[in-house]
N, C-alpha and C positions, 0 to 999 in steps of 0.2 A: 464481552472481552475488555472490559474495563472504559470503556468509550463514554462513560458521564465525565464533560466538564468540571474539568479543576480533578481530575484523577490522574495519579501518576502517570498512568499511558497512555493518556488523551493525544497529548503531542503527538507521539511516538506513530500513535495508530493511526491519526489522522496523516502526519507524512504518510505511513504506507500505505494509506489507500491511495492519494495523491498520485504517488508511486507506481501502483498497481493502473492507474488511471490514464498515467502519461503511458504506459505500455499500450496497453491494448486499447485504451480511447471508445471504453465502451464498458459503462456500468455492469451491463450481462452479461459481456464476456470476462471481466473481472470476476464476476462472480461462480461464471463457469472455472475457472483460474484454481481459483482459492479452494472447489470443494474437489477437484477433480485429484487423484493418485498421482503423485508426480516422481518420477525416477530417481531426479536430481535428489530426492530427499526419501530416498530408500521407499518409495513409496507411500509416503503419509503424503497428502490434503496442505495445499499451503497456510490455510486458512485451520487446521490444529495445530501446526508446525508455530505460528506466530503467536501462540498461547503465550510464548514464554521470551524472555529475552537472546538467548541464543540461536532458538530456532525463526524467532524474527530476523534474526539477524545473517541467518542463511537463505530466507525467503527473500529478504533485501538485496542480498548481494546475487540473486538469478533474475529479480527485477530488475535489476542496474544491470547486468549484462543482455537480457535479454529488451532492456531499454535503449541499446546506444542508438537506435533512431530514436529519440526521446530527444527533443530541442533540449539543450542547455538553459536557454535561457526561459522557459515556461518552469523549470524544477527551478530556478532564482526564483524567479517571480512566486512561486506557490511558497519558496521557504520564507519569503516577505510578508506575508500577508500575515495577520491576525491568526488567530485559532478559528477565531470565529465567520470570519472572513473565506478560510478553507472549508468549514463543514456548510457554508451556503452555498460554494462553489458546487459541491457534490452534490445538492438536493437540487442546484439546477439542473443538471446534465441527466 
């Protein structure tokens, strides 16, 4: 899904796994997340839904709502960080 370094979505994908990460606070469950049928989005997979920039952009906005227990200040902290700084974060966890 575009996820090589120095690709236009790199950023992008990387916040929303970030994203995905402060929700559920569990790699697997993230994962369970993104492949499962979800209502909110007529039924598609969040994880085909983010193919694209709109439908990322709908996947985001049920992340952040279904984030408000989500520290404030941990989503600062993650937007600070490097690129590369975020995607070491996620190979540790």
């Amino acid at each position: 899904m575009g996820r090589e370094i120095g690709s236009p979505d790199y950023e992008r994908l990387t916040a929303f796994d970030q994203a995905a990460f402060a929700v559920f606070q569990s790699w697997d469950k993230v994962e369970l997340w993104l492949t499962a049928p979800n209502s909110q989005l007529d039924g598609a997979c969040p994880k085909d839904m983010a193919r694209n920039s709109d439908g990322l952009s709908k996947v985001m906005s049920i992340l952040m709502f279904a984030g408000g227990h989500a520290s404030e200040d941990f989503m600062r902290e993650i937007e600070t960080l490097a690129v590369q700084d975020r995607a070491a974060l996620k190979e540790r966890k």
